[in-house]
C-alpha positions as CSV (number, residue, x, y, z in Angstrom):
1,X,0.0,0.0,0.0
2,X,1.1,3.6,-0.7
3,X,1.3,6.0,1.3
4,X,1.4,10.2,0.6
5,X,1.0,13.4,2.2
6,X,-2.4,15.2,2.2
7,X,-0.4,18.5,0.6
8,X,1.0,15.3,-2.1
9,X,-1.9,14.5,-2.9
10,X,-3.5,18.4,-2.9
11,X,-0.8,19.2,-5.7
12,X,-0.3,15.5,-7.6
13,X,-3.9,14.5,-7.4
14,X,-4.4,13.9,-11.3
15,X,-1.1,11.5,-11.2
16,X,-1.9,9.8,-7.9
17,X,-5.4,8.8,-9.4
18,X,-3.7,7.4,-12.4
19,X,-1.8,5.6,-10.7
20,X,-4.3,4.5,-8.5
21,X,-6.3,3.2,-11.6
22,X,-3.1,1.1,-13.3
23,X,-2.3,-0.1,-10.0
24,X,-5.5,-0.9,-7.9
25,X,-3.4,-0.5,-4.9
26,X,-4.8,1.3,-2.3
27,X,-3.4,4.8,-1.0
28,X,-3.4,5.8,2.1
29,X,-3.4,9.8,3.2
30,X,-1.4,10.9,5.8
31,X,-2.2,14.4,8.0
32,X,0.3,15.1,10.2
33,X,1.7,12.2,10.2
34,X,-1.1,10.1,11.1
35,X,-3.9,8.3,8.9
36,X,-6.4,10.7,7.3
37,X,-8.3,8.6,4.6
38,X,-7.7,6.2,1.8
39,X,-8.4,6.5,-2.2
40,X,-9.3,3.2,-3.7
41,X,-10.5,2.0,-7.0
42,X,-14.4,2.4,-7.5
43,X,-15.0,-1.0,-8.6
44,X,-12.8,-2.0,-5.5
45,X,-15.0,0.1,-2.9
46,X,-17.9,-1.5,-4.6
47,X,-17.2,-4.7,-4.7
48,X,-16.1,-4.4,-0.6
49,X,-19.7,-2.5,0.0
50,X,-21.2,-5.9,-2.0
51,X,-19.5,-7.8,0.3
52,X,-20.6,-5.7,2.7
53,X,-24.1,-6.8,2.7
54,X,-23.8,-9.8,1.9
55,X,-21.9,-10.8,5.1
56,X,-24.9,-8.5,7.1
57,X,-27.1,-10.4,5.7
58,X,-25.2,-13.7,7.1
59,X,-24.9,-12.0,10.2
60,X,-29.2,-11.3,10.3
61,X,-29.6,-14.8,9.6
62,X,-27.4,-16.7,12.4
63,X,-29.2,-13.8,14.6
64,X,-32.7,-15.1,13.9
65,X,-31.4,-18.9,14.4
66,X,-29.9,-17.7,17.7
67,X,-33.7,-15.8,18.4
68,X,-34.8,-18.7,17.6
69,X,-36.5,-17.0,14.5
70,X,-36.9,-19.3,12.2
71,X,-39.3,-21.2,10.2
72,X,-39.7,-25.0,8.8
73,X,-39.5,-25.3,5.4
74,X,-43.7,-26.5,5.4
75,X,-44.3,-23.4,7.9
76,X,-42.7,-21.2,5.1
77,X,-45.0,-22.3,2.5
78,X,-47.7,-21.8,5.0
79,X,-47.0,-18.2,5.9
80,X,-45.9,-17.5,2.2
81,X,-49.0,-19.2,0.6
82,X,-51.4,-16.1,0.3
83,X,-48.2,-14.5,-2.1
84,X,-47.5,-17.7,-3.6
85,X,-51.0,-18.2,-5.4
């Protein structure tokens, strides 16, 4: 991963973004010496934000088995049978 300076990035922007696009490595901005923010690809940041839900969507679903929240696969059909017609 690369690292730069905000003020690097304030007066390089155009060739840190091109670089970021042959690349696909991530960049990490530094203020101060400490971690500000990260540039990554778009396709990257939406392919983590896919991801994303997908795994909260895992998470919702050992939830309701831990709730106890859960149906039978004939209980199903039964609740679901006045959509299913």
């Amino acid at each position: 991963m690369r690292i730069e300076l905000v003020t690097t990035l304030k007066r390089q922007a155009t060739k840190i973004l091109a670089e970021l696009h042959d690349s696909k490595e991530p960049v990490l901005i530094t203020e101060h010496g400490c971690p500000s923010a990260y540039l990554i690809d778009v396709q990257d940041y939406e392919m983590m934000q896919d991801r994303m839900r997908i795994l909260e969507g895992v998470a919702r679903g050992e939830a309701a088995i831990i709730d106890n929240r859960t149906y039978t696969q004939s209980e199903a059909k039964e609740k679901m049978s006045k959509w299913l017609k």
